[in-house]
C-alpha positions as CSV (number, residue, x, y, z in Angstrom):
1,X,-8.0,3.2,0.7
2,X,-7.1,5.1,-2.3
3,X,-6.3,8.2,-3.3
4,X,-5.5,9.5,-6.9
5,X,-4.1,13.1,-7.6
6,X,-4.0,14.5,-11.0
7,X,-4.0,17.6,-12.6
8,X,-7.1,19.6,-10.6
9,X,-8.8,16.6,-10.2
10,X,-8.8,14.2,-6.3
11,X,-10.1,11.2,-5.6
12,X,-10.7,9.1,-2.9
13,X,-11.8,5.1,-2.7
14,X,-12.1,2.1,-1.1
15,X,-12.3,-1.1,-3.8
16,X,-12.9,1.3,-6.4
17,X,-15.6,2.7,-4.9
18,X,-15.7,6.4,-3.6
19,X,-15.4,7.3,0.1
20,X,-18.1,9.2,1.7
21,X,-18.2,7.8,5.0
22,X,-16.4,5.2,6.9
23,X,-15.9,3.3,10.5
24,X,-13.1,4.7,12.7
25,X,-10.0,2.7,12.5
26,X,-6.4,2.4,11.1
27,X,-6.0,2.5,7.1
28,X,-3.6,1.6,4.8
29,X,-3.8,4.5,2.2
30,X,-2.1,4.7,-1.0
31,X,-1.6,7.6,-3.0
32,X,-0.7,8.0,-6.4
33,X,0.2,11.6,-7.2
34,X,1.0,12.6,-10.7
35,X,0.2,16.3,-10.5
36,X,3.7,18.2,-11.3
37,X,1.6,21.7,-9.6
38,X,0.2,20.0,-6.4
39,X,0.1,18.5,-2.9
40,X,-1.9,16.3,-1.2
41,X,-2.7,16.3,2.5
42,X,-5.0,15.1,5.0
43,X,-7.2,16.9,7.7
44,X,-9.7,16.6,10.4
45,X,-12.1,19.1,10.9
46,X,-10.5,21.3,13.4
47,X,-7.7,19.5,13.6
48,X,-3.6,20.0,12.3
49,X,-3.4,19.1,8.5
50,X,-0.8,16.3,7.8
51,X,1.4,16.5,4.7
52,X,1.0,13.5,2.6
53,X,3.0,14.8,-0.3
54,X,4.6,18.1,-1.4
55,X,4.3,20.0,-4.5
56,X,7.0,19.0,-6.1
57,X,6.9,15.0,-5.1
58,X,5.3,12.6,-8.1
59,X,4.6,8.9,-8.2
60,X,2.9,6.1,-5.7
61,X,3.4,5.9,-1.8
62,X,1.5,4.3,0.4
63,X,1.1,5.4,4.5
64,X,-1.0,4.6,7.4
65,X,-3.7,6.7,9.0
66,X,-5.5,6.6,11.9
67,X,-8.8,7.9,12.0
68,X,-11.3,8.8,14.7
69,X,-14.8,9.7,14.3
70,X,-15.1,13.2,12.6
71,X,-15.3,14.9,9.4
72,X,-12.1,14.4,7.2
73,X,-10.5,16.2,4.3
74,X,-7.8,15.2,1.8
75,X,-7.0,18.3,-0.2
76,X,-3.7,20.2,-2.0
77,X,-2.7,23.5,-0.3
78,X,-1.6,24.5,-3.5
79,X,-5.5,24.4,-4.5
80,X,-7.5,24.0,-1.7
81,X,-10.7,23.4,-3.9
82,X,-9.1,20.3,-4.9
83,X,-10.4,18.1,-2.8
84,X,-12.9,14.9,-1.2
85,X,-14.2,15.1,2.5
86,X,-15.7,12.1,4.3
87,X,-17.1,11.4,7.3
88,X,-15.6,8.9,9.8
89,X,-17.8,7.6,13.0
């Protein structure tokens, strides 16, 4: 899985195509992060958000991520209106 973050723009893909709903499981994510104004962090709906990146942080890192059946977010705090939400089952 992929996520890009630049400028006021998030995306959010698996083999270049864009995630809208995926089976439960463990992921390898990598984000690449080249906004200089924004953060990027990951959610479950009604869940505790998890930090991917801070404000401040650019360039490529790559995590793991479990994820359980649910709605999803990834999103910057800074601007929550940037973001992609999915749907796991």
């Amino acid at each position: 899985m992929r996520a890009v973050l630049t400028g006021a723009r998030l995306s959010l893909t698996i083999g270049g195509k864009p995630v809208s709903k995926i089976a439960a499981g463990t992921y390898r994510l990598a984000i690449v992060d080249s906004s200089k104004t924004l953060d990027f962090s990951l959610v479950q709906t009604g869940g505790e958000e998890t930090p991917l990146t801070g404000v401040t942080y650019t360039g490529t890192k790559t995590t793991t991520v479990s994820l359980t059946a649910g709605r999803w977010k990834v999103y910057s705090t800074a601007r929550p209106a940037v973001a992609a939400a999915f749907t796991v089952s």
